[in-house]
N, C-alpha and C positions, 0 to 999 in steps of 0.2 A: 422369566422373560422368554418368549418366541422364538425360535429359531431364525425367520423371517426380520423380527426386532434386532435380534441380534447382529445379524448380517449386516443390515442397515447402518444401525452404530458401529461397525467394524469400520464399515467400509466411509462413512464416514470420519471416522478416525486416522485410516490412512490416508485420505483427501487430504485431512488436514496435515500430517508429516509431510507428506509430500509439498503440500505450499511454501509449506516452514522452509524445508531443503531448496525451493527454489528459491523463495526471499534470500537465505543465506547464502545462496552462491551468484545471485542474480543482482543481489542489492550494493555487495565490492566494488562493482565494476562502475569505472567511473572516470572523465576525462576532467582533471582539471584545470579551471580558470584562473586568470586573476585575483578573481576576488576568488572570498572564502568559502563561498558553494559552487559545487562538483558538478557537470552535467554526470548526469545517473539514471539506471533503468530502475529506479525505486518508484516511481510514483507510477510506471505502467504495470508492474509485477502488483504492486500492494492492491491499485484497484481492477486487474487481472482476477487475483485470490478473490477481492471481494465481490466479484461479479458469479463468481464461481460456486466460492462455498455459501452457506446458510449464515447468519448472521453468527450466532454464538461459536462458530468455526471459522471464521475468518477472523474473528476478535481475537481466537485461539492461538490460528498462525501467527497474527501480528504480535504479539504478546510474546509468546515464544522467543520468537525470532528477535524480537528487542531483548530478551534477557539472554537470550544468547551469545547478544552484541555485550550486555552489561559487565555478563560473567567473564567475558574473556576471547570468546569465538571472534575473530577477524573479518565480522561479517558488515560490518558499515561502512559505508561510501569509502571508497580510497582503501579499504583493509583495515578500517581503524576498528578499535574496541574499547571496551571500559567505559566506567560511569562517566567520564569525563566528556565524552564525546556528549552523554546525553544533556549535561548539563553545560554544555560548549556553544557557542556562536548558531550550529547545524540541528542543536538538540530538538528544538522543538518541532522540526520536521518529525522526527521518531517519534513524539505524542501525536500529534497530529495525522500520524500512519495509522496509529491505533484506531482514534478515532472515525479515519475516514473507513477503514476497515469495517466498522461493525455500521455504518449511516450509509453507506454505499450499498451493503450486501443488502440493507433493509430495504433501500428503496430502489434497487437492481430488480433485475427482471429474469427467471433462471430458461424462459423459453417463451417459446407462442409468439403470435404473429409481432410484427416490428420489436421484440425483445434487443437487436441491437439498437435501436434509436433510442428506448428507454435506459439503456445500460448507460446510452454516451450522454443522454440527462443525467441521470444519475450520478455518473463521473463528474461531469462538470459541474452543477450543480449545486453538490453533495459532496463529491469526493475532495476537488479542490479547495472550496471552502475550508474543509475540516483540514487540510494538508497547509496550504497556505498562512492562515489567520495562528495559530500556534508556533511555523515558524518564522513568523514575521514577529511574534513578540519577544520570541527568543531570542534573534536577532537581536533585538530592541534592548534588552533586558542585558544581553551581555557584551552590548558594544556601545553602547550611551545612544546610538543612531536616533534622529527624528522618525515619525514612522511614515514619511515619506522618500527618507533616504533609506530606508529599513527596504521600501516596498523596492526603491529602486535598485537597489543589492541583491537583494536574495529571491523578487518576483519577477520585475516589471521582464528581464534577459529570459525570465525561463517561463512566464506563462505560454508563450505562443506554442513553445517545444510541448509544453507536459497537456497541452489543449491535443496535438495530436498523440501523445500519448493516450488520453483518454479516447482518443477514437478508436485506435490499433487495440483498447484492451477491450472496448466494445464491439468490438468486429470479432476479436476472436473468443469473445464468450460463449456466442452462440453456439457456436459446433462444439468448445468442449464442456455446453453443458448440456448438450444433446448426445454426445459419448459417455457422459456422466451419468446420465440419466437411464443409461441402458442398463450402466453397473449396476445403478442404485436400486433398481428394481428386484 
């Protein structure tokens, strides 16, 4: 392998740890509701990472950072961990991070002209789909819920919030993937 190749995979490698570390200490943090979803910086970090890294490296981060939550690490919404969480009321948010993870970086934009308008497509789009529809079934699946009372529980409070979320992680994609882009060179 290249010297040049090498670097490259390096330093995308570290991209990728570094995601993982923030999802895991970014994803905790969390005010809770009433009901049984958290407001949380999880859905503007996950499509952050995926606006950032390359697709098979943002699938990486999220993956990670989910087994990390599986294994034991304190890293889900509230500080929670274990299998249970994933297979809990909240789980299918955590599949559906995956998901949006690797369909967002694909159809994200890493620079060039209006690359934030196409990121905050891309988020919306793309990202929420893949985030929403998984845990609105899980919801579903393990609370008997209609999937109208499902959407009104765990979507209908928090689409407005994570809409600007997906803007903020398309605003700031652009400059760090144009810091990125220096390294990566």
């Amino acid at each position: 392998m290249k010297s040049s190749a090498l670097r490259t995979k390096t330093t995308y490698m570290a991209e990728t740890a570094v995601c993982t570390a923030l999802l895991c200490v970014l994803s905790p943090l969390s005010v809770p509701t009433p009901i049984s979803v958290a407001f949380t910086l999880q859905v503007l970090i996950v499509l952050l990472v995926a606006l950032v890294l390359k697709p098979v490296y943002a699938l990486t981060a999220q993956i990670l950072y989910t087994l990390l939550g599986i294994i034991g690490l304190p890293v889900f919404s509230g500080w929670q961990s274990g299998f249970g969480v994933l297979a809990g009321p909240t789980g299918g948010f955590l599949v559906g991070f995956i998901a949006a993870s690797f369909f967002v970086s694909l159809a994200g934009s890493r620079g060039g002209k209006h690359a934030a308008l196409r990121n905050l497509i891309a988020a919306v789009a793309v990202g929420l789909p893949c985030i929403y529809l998984p845990g609105i079934l899980g919801f579903m699946l393990n609370t008997g819920a209609d999937p109208v009372k499902a959407f009104q529980t765990v979507a209908a409070l928090f689409l407005p919030i994570d809409l600007i979320k997906c803007a903020v992680a398309a605003l700031f994609s652009v400059p760090l993937n144009a810091a990125l882009g220096k390294i990566r060179k």
